[in-house]
mmJSON file of the N, C-alpha and C atoms, coordinates in Angstrom:
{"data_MODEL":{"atom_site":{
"group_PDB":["ATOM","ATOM","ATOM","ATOM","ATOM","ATOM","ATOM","ATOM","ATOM","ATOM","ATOM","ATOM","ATOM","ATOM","ATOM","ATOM","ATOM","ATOM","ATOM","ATOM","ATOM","ATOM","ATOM","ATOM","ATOM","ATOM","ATOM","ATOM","ATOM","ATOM","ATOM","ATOM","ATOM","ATOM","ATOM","ATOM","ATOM","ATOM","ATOM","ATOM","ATOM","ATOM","ATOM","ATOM","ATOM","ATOM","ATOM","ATOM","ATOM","ATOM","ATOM","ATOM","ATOM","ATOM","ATOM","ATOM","ATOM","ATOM","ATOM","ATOM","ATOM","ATOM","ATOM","ATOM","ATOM","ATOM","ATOM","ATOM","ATOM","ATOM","ATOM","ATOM","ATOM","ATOM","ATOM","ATOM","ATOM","ATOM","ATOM","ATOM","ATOM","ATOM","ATOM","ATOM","ATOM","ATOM","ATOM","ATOM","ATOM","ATOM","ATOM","ATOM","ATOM","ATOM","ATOM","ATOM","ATOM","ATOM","ATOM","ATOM","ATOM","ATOM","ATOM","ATOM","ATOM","ATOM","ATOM","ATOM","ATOM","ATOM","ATOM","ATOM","ATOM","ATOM","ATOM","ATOM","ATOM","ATOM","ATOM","ATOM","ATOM","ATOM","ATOM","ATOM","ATOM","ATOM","ATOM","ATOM","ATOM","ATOM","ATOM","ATOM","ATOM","ATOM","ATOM","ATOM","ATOM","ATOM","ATOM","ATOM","ATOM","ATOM","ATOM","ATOM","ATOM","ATOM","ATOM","ATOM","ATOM","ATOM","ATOM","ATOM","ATOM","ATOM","ATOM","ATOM","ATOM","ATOM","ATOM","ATOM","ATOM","ATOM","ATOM","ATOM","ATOM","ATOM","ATOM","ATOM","ATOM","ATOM","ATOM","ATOM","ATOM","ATOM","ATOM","ATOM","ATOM","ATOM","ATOM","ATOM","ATOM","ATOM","ATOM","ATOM","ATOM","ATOM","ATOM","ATOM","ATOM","ATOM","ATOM","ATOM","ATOM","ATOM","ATOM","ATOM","ATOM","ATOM","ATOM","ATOM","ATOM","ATOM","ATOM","ATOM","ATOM","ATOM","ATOM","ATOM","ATOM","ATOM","ATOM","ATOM","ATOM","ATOM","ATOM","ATOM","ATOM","ATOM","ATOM","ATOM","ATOM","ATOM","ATOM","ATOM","ATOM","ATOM","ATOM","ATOM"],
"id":[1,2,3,4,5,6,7,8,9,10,11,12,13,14,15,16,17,18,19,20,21,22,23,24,25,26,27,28,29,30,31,32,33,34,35,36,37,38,39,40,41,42,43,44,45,46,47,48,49,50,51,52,53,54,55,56,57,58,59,60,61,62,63,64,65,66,67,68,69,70,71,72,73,74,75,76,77,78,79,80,81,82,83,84,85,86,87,88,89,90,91,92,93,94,95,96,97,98,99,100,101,102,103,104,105,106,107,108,109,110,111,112,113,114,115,116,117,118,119,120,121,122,123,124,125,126,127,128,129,130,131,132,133,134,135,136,137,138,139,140,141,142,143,144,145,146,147,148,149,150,151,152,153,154,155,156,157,158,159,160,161,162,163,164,165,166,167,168,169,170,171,172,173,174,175,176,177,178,179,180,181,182,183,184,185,186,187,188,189,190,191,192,193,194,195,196,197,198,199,200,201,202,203,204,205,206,207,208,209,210,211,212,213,214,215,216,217,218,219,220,221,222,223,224,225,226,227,228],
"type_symbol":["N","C","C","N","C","C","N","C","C","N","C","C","N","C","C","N","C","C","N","C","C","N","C","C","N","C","C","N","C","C","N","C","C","N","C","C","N","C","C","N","C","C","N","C","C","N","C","C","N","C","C","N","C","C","N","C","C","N","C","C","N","C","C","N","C","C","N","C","C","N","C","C","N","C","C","N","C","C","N","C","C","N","C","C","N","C","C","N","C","C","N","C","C","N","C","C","N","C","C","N","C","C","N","C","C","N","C","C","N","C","C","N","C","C","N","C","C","N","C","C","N","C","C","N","C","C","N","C","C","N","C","C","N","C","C","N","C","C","N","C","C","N","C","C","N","C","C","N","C","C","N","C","C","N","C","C","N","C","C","N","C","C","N","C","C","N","C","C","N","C","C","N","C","C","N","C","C","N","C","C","N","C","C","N","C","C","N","C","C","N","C","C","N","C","C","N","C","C","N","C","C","N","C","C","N","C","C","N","C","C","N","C","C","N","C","C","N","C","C","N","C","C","N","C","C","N","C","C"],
"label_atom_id":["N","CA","C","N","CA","C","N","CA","C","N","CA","C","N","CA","C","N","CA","C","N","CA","C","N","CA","C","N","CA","C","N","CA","C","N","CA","C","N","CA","C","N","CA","C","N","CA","C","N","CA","C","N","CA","C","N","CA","C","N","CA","C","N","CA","C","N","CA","C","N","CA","C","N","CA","C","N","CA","C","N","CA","C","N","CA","C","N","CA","C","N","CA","C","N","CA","C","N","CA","C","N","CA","C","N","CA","C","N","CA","C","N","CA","C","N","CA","C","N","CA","C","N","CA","C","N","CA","C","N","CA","C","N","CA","C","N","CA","C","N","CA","C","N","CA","C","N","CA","C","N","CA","C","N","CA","C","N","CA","C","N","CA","C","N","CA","C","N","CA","C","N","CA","C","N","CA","C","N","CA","C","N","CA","C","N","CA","C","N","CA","C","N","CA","C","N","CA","C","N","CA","C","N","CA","C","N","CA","C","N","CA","C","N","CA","C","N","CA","C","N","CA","C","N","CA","C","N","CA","C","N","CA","C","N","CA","C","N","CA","C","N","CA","C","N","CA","C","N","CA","C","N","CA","C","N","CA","C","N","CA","C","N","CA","C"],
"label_alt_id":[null,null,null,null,null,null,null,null,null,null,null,null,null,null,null,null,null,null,null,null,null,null,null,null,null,null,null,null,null,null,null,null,null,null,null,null,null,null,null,null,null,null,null,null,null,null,null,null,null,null,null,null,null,null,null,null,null,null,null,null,null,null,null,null,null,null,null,null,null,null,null,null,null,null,null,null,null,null,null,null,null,null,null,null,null,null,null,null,null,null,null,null,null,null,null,null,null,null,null,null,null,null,null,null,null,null,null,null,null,null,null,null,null,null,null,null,null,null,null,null,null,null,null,null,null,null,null,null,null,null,null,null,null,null,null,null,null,null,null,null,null,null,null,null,null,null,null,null,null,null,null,null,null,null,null,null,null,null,null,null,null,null,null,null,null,null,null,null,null,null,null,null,null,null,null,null,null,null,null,null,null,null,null,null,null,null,null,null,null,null,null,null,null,null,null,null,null,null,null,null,null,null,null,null,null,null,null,null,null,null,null,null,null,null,null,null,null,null,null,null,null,null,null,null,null,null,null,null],
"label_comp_id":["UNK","UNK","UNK","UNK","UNK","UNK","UNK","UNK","UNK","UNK","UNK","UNK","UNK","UNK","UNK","UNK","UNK","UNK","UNK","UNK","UNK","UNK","UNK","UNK","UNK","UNK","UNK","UNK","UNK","UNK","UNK","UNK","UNK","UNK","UNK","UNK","UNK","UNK","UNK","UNK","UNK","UNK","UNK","UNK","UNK","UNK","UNK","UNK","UNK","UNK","UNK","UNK","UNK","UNK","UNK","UNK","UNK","UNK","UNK","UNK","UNK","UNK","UNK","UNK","UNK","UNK","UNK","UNK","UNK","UNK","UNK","UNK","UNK","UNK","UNK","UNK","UNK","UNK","UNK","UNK","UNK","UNK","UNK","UNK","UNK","UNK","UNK","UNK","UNK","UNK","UNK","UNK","UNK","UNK","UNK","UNK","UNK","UNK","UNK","UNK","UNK","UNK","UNK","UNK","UNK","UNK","UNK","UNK","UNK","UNK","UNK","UNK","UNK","UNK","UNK","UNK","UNK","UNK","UNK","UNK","UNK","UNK","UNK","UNK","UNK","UNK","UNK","UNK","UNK","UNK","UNK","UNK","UNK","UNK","UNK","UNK","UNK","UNK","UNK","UNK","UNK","UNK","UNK","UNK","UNK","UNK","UNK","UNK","UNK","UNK","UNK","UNK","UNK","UNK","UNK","UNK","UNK","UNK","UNK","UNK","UNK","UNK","UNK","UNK","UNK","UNK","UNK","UNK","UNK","UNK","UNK","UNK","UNK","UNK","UNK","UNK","UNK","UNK","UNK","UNK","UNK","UNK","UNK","UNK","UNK","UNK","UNK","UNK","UNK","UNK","UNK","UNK","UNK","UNK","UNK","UNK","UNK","UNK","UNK","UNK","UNK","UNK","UNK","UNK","UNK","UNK","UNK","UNK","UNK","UNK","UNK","UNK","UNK","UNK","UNK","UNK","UNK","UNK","UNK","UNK","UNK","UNK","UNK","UNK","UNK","UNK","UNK","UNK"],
"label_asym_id":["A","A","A","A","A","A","A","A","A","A","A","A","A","A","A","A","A","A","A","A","A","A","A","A","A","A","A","A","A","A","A","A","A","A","A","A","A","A","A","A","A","A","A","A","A","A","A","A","A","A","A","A","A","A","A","A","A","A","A","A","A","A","A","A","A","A","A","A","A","A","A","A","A","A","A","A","A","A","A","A","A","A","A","A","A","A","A","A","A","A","A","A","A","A","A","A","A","A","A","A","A","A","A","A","A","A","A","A","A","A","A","A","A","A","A","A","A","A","A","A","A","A","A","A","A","A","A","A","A","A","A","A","A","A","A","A","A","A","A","A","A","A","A","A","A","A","A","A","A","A","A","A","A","A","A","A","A","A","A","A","A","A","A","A","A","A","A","A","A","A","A","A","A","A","A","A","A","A","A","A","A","A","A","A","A","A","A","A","A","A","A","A","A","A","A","A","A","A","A","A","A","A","A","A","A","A","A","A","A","A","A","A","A","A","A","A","A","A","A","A","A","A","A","A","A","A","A","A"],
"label_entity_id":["1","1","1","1","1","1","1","1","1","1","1","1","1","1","1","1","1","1","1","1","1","1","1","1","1","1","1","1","1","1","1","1","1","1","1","1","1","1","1","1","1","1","1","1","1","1","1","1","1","1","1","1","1","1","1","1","1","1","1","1","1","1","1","1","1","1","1","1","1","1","1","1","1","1","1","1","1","1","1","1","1","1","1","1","1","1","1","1","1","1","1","1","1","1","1","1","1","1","1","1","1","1","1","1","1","1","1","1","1","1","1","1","1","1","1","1","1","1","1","1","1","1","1","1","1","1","1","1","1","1","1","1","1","1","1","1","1","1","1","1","1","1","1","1","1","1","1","1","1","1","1","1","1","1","1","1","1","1","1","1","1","1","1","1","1","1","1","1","1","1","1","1","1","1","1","1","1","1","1","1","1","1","1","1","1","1","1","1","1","1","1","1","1","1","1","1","1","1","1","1","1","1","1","1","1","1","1","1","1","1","1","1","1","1","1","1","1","1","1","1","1","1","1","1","1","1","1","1"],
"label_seq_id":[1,1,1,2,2,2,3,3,3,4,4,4,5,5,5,6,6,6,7,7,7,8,8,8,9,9,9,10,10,10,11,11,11,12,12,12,13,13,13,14,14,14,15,15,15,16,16,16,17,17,17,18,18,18,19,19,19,20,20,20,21,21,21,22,22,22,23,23,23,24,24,24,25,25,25,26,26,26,27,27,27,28,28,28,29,29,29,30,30,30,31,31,31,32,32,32,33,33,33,34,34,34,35,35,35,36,36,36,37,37,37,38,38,38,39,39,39,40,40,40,41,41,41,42,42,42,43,43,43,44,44,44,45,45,45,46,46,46,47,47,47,48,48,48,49,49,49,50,50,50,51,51,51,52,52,52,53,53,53,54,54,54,55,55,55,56,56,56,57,57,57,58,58,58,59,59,59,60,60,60,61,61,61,62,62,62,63,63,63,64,64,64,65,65,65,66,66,66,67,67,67,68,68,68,69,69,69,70,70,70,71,71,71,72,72,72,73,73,73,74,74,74,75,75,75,76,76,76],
"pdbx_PDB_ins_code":[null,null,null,null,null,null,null,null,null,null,null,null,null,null,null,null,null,null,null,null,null,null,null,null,null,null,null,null,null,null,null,null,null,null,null,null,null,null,null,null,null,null,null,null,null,null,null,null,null,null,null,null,null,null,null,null,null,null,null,null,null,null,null,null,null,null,null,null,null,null,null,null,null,null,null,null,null,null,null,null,null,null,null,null,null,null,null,null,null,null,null,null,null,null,null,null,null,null,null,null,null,null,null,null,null,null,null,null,null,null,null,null,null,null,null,null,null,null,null,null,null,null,null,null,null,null,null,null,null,null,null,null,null,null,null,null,null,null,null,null,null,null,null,null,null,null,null,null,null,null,null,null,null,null,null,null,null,null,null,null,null,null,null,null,null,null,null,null,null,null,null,null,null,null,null,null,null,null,null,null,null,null,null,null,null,null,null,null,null,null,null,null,null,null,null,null,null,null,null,null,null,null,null,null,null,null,null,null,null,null,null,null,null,null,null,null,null,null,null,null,null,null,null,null,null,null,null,null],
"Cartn_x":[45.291,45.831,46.105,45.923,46.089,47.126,47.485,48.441,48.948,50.136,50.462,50.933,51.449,52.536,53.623,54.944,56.1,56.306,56.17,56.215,57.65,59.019,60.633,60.174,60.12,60.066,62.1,62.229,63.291,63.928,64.861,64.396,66.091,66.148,67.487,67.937,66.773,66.97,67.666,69.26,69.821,70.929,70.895,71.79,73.188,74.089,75.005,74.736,73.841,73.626,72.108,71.399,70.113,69.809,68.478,67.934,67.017,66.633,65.557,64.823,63.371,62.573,61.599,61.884,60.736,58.965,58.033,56.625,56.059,55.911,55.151,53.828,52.609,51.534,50.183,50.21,49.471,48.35,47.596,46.394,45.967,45.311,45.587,45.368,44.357,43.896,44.754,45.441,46.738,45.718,44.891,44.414,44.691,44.176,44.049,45.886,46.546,47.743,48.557,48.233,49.088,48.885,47.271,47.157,48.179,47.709,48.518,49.786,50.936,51.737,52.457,51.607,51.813,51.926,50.886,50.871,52.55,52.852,53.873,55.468,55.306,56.407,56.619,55.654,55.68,56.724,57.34,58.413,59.252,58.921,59.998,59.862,61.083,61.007,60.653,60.97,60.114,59.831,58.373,58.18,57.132,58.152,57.941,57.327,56.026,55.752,55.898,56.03,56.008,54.859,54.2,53.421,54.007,53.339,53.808,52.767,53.459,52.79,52.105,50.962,51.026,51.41,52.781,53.561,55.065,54.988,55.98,55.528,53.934,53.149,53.182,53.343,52.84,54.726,55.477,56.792,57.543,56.973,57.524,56.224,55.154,54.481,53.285,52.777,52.069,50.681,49.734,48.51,47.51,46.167,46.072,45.612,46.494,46.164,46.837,48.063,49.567,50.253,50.739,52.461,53.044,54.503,55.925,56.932,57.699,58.308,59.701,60.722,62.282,62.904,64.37,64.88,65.51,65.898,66.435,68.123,68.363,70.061,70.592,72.275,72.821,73.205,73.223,73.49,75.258,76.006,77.535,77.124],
"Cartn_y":[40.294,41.19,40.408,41.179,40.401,41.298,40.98,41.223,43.005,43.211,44.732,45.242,46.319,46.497,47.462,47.219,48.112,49.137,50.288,51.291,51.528,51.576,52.566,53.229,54.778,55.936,56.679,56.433,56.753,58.386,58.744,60.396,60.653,61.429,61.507,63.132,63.693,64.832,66.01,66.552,67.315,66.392,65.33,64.488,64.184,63.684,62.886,61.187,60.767,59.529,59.654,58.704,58.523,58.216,58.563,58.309,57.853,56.591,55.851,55.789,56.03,55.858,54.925,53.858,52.826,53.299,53.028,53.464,52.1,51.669,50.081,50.542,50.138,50.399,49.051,48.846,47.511,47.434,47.65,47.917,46.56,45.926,44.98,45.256,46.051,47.098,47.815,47.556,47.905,49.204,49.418,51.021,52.013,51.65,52.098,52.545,51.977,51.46,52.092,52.235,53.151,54.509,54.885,56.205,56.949,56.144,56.324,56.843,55.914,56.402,57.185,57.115,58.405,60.016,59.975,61.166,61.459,59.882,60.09,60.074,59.556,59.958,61.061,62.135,62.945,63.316,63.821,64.028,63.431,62.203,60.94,60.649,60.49,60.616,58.803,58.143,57.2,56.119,55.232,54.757,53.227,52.251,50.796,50.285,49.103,48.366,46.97,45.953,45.262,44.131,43.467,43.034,42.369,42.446,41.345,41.0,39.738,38.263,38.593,37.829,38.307,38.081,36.642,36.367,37.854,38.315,39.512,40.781,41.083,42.538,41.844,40.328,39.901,40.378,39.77,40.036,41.961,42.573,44.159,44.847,43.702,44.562,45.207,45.085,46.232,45.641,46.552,46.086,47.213,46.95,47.042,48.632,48.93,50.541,51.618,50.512,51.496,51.943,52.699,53.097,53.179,53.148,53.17,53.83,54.617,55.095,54.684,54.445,54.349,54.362,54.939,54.682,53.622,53.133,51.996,51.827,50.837,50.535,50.485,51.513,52.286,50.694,50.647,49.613,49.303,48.937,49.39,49.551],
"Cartn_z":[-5.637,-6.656,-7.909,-8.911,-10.471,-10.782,-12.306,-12.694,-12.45,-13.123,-13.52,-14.38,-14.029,-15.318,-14.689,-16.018,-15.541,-16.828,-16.552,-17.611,-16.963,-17.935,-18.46,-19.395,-18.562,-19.262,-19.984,-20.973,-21.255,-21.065,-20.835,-21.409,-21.599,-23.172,-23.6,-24.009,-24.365,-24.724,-23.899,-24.305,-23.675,-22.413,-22.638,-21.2,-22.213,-21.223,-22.06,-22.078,-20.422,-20.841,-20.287,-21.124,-21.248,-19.248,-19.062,-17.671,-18.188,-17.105,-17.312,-16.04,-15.969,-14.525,-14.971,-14.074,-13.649,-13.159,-13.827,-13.264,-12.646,-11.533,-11.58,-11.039,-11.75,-11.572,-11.256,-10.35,-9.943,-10.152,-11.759,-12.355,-13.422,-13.422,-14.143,-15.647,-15.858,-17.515,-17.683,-19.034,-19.58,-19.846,-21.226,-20.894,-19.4,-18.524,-17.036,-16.825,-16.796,-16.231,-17.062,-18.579,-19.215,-19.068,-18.645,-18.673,-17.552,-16.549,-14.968,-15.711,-16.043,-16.4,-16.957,-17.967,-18.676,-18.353,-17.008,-16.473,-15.753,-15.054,-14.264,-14.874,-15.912,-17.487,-17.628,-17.514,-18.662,-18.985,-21.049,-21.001,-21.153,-21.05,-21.744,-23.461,-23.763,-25.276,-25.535,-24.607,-25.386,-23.719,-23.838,-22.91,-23.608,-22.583,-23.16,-21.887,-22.431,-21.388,-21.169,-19.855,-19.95,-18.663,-18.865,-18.575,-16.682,-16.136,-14.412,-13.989,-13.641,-13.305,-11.408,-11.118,-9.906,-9.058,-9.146,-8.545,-8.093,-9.205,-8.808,-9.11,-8.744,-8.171,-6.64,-6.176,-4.679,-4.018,-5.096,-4.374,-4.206,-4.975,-4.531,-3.755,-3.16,-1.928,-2.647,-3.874,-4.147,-3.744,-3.476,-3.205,-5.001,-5.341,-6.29,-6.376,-7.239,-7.449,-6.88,-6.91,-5.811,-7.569,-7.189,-8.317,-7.549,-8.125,-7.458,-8.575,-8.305,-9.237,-8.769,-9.581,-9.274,-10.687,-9.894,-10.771,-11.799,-12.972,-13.194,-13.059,-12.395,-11.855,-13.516,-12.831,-14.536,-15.093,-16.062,-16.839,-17.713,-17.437,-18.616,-19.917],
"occupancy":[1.0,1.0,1.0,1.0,1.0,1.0,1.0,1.0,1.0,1.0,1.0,1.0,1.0,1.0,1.0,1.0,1.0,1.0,1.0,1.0,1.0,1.0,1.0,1.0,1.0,1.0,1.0,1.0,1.0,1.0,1.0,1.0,1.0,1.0,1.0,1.0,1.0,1.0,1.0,1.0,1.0,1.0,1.0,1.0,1.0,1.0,1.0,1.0,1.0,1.0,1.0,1.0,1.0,1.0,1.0,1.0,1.0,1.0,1.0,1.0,1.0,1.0,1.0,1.0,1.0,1.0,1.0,1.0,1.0,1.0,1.0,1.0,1.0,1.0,1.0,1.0,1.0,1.0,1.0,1.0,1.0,1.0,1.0,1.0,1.0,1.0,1.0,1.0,1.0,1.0,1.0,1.0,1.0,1.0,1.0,1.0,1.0,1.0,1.0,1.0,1.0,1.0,1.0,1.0,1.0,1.0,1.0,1.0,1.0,1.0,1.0,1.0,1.0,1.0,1.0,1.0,1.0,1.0,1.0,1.0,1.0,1.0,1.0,1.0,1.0,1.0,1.0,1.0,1.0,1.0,1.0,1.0,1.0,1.0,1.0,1.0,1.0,1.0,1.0,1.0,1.0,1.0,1.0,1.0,1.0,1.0,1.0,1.0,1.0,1.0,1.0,1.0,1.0,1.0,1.0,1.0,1.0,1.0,1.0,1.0,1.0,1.0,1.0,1.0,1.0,1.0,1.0,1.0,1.0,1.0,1.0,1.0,1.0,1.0,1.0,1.0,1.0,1.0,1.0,1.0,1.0,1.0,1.0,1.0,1.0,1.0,1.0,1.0,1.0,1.0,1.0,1.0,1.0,1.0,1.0,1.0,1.0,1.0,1.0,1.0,1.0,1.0,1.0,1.0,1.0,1.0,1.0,1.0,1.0,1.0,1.0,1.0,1.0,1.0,1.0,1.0,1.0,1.0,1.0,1.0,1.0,1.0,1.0,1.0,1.0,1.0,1.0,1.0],
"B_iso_or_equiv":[0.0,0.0,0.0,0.0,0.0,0.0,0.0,0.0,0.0,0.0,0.0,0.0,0.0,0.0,0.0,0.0,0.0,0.0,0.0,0.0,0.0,0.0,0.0,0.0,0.0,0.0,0.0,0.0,0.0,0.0,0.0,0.0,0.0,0.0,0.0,0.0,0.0,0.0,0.0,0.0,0.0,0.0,0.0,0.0,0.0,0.0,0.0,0.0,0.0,0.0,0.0,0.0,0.0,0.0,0.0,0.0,0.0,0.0,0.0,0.0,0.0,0.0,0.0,0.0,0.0,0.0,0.0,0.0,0.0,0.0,0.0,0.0,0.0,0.0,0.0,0.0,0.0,0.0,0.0,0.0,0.0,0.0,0.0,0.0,0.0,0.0,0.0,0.0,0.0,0.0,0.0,0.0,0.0,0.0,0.0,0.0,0.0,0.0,0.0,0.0,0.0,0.0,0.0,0.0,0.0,0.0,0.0,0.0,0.0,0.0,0.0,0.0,0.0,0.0,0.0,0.0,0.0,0.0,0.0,0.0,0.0,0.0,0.0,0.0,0.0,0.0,0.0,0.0,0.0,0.0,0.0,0.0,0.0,0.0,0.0,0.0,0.0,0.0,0.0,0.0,0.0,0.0,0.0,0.0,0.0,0.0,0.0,0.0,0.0,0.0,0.0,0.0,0.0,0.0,0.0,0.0,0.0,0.0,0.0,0.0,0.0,0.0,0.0,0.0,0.0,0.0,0.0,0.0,0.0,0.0,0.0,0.0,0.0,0.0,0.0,0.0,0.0,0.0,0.0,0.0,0.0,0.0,0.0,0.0,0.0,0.0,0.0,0.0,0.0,0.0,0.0,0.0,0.0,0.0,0.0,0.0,0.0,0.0,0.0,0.0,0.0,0.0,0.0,0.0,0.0,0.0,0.0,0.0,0.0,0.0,0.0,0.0,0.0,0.0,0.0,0.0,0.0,0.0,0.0,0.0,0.0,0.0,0.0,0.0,0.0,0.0,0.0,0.0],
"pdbx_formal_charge":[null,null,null,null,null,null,null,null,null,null,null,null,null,null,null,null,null,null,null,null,null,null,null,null,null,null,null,null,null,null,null,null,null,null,null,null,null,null,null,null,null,null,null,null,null,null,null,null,null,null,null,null,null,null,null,null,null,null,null,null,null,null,null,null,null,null,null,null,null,null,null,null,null,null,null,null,null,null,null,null,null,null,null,null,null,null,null,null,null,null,null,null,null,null,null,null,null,null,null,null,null,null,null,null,null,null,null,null,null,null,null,null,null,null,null,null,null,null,null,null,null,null,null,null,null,null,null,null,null,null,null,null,null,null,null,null,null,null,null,null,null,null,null,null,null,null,null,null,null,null,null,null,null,null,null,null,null,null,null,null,null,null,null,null,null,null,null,null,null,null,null,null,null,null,null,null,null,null,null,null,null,null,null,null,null,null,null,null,null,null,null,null,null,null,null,null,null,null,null,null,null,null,null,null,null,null,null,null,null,null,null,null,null,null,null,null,null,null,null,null,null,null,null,null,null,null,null,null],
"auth_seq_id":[1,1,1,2,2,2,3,3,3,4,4,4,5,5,5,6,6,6,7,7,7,8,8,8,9,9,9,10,10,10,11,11,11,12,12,12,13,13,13,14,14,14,15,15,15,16,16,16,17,17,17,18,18,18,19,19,19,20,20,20,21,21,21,22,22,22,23,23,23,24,24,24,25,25,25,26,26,26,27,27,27,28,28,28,29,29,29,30,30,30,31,31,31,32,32,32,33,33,33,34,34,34,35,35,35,36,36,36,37,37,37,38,38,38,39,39,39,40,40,40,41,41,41,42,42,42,43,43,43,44,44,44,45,45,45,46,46,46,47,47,47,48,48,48,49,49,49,50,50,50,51,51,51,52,52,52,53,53,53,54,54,54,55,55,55,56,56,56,57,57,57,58,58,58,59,59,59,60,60,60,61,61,61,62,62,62,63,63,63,64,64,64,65,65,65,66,66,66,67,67,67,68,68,68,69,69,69,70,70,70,71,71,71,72,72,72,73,73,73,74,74,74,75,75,75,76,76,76],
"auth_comp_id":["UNK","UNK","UNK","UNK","UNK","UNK","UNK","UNK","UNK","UNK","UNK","UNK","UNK","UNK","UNK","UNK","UNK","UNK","UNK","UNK","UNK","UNK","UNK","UNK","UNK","UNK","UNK","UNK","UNK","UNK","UNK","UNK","UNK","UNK","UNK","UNK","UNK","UNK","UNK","UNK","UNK","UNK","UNK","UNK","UNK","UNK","UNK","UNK","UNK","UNK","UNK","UNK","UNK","UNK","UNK","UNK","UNK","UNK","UNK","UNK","UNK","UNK","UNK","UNK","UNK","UNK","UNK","UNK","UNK","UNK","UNK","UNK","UNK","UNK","UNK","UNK","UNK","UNK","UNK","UNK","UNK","UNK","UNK","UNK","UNK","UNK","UNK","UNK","UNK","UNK","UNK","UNK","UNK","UNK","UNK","UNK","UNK","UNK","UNK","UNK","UNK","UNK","UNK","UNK","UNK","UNK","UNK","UNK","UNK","UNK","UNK","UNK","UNK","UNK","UNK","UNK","UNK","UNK","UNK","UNK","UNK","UNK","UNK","UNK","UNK","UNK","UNK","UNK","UNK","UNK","UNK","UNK","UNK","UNK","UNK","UNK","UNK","UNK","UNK","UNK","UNK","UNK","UNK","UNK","UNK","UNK","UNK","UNK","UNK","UNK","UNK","UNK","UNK","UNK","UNK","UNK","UNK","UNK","UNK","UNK","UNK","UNK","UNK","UNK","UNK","UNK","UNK","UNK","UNK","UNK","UNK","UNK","UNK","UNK","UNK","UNK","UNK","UNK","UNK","UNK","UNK","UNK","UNK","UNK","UNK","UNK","UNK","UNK","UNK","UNK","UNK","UNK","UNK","UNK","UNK","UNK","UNK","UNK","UNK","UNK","UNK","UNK","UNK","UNK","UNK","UNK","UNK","UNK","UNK","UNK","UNK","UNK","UNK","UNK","UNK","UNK","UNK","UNK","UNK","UNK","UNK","UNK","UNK","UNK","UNK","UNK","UNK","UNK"],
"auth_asym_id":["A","A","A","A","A","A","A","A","A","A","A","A","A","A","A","A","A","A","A","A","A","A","A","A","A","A","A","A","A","A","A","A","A","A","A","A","A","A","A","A","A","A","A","A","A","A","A","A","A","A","A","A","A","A","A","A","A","A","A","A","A","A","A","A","A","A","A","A","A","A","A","A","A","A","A","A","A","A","A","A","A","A","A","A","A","A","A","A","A","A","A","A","A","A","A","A","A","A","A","A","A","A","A","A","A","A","A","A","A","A","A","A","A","A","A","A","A","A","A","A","A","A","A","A","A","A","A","A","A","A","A","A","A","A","A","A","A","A","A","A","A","A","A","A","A","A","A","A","A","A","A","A","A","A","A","A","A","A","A","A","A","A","A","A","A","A","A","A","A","A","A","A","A","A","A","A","A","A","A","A","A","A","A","A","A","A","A","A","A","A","A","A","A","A","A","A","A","A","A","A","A","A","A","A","A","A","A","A","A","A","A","A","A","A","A","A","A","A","A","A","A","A","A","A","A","A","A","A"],
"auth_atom_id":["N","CA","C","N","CA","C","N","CA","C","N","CA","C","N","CA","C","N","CA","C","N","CA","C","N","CA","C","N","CA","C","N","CA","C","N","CA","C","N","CA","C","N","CA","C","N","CA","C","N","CA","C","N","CA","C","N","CA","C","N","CA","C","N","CA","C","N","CA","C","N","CA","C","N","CA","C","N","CA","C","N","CA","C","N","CA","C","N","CA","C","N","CA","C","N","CA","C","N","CA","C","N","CA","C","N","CA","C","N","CA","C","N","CA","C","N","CA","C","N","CA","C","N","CA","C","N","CA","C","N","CA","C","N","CA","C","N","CA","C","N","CA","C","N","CA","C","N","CA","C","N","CA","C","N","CA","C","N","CA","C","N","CA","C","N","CA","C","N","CA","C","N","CA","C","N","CA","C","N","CA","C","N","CA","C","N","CA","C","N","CA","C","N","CA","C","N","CA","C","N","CA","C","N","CA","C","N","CA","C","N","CA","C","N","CA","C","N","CA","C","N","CA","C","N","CA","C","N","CA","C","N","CA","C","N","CA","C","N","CA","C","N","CA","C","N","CA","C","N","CA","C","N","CA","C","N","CA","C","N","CA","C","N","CA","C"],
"pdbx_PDB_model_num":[1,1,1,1,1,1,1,1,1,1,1,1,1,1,1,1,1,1,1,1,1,1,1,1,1,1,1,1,1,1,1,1,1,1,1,1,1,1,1,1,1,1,1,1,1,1,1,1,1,1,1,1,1,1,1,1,1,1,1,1,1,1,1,1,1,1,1,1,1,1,1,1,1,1,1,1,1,1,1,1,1,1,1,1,1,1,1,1,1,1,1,1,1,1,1,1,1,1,1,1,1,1,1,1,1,1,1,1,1,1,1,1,1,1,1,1,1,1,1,1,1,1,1,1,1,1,1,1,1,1,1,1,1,1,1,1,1,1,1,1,1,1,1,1,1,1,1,1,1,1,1,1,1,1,1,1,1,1,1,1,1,1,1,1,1,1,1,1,1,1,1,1,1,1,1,1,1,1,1,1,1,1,1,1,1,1,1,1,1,1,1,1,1,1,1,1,1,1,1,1,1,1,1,1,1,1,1,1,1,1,1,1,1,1,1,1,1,1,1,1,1,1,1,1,1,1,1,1]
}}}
């Protein structure tokens, strides 16, 4: 497995505190990998990516062409 990515889909509209869902998509083509996500966003007012190493796509298990969705732990 090569690299991935982690799409935080933000979503604020109508909450009192913002929710954030994790997309991890074990695709190594950021095109590819954003589309994925995007589908699984939808509705987020804003969504950031960040690149993973394949040292930690090997450590959360993913094999290539898995997603995982979660939530992100609340933050203070």
């Amino acid at each position: 497995m090569e690299k991935g990515w982690k799409f935080v889909g933000k979503f604020e509209r109508g909450r009192k505190e913002c929710l954030a869902i994790e997309c991890i998509v074990a695709v190594p083509d950021l095109k590819e990998a954003r589309a994925i996500a995007s589908k699984k966003l939808i509705g987020a007012d804003v969504i950031t990516a960040t690149e993973l190493s394949r040292a930690q796509v090997k450590a959360l298990d993913l094999k290539e062409g898995d997603v995982r969705l979660m939530t992100s732990p609340k933050r203070p």
